[in-house]
C-alpha positions in Angstrom: -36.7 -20.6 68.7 -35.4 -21.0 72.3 -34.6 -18.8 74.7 -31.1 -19.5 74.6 -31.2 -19.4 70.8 -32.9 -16.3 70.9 -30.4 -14.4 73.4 -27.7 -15.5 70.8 -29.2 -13.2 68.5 -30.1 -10.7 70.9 -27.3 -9.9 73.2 -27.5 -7.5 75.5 -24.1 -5.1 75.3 -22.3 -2.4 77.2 -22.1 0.6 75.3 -18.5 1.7 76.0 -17.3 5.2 74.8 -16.0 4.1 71.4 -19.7 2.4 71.0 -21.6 5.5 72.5 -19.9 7.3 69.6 -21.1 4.8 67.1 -24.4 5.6 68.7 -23.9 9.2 68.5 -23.2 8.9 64.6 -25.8 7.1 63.4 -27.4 9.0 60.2 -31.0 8.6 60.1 -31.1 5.7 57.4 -28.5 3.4 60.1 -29.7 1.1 63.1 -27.5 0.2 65.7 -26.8 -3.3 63.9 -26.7 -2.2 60.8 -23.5 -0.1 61.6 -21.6 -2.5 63.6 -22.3 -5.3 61.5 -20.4 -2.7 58.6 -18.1 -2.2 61.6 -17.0 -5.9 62.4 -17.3 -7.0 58.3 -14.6 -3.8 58.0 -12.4 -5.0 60.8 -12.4 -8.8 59.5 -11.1 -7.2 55.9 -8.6 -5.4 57.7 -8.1 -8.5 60.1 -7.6 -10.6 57.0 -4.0 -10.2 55.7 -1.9 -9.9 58.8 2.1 -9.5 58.6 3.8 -12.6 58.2 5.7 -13.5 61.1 8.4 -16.4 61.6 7.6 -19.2 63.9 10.3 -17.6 66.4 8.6 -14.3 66.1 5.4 -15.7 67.2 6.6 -17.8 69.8 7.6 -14.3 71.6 5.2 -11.7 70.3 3.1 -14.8 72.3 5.5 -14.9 75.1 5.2 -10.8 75.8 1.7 -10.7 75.6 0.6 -13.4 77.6 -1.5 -12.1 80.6 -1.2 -8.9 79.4 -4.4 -6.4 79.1 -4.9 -5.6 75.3 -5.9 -2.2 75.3 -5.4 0.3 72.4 -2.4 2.2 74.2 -0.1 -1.2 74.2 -1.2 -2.1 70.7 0.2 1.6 69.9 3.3 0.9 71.9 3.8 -2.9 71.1 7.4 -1.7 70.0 8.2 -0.5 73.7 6.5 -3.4 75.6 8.7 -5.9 73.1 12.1 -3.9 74.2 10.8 -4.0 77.9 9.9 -7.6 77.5 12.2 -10.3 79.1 10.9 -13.0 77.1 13.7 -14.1 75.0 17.3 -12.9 74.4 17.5 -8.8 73.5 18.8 -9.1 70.2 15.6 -10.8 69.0 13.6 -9.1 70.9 14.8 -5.4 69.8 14.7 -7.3 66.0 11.1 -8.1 66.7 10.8 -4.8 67.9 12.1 -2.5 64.7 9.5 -4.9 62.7 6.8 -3.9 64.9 7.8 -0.3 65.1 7.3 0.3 60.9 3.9 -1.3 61.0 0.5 0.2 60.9 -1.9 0.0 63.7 -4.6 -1.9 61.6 -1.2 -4.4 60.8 -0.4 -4.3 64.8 -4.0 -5.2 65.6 -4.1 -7.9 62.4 -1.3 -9.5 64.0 -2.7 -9.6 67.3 -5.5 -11.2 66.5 -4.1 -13.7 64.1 -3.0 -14.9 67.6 -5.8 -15.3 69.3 -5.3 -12.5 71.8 
C-alpha cells in the first residue's frame, strides 16, 4: 500500500463541534469510525429519496444557491433566502418558496445535495 493510498484510508479530520459531540457520545462498544460510518450510511438513506423537483425549479433552487455558504441556518431558512432571491421572476420564486417552506429539514438537505451543493 502507498502512502497516498494509505492517507485515503486514513484522513486526518477536524473535529468540529457537531463531531466533538459524536466523540463525546461514544458508548464503550463504538470507535470513532464505527459511528460515523453508521452516521454517513444514515445520511445517504435519508439522502436517498429527495423531493421531486421540476427542471424550472431546479434551474433556480441552483440559481439562489450558487456561491452561497451552506450552513445549517440557510438550509433551515431556504424558504426566506428563495423570497429574498432575485433569481427569477417573484411568482416562481415565492411558488418555489411555499414548496420549500412544508418540507422537512432531512427533505431540505436531500434536495440540496441531489444538486451537488
Amino acid at each position: 500500500m502507498t502512502d497516498k493510498s494509505r492517507n485515503k484510508r486514513r484522513p486526518s479530520i477536524y473535529l468540529s463541534p457537531p463531531l466533538e459531540r459524536v466523540v463525546d457520545n461514544l458508548g464503550e462498544r463504538h470507535t470513532l469510525s464505527q459511528r460515523l460510518a453508521t452516521i454517513a450510511e444514515r445520511y445517504e438513506l435519508a439522502c436517498s429519496q429527495p423531493p421531486e423537483l421540476t427542471e424550472a425549479e431546479r434551474q433556480l433552487l441552483s440559481t439562489t444557491l450558487s456561491g452561497s455558504l451552506l450552513e445549517p441556518l440557510l438550509i433551515k431558512h431556504l424558504d426566506a433566502e428563495l423570497e429574498d432571491s432575485d433569481a427569477d421572476d417573484d411568482s416562481a420564486l415565492r411558488d418555489l418558496a411555499a414548496r420549500v417552506r412544508e418540507m422537512s429539514l432531512a427533505e431540505r438537505v436531500a434536495m440540496i445535495e441531489s444538486l451537488g451543493f
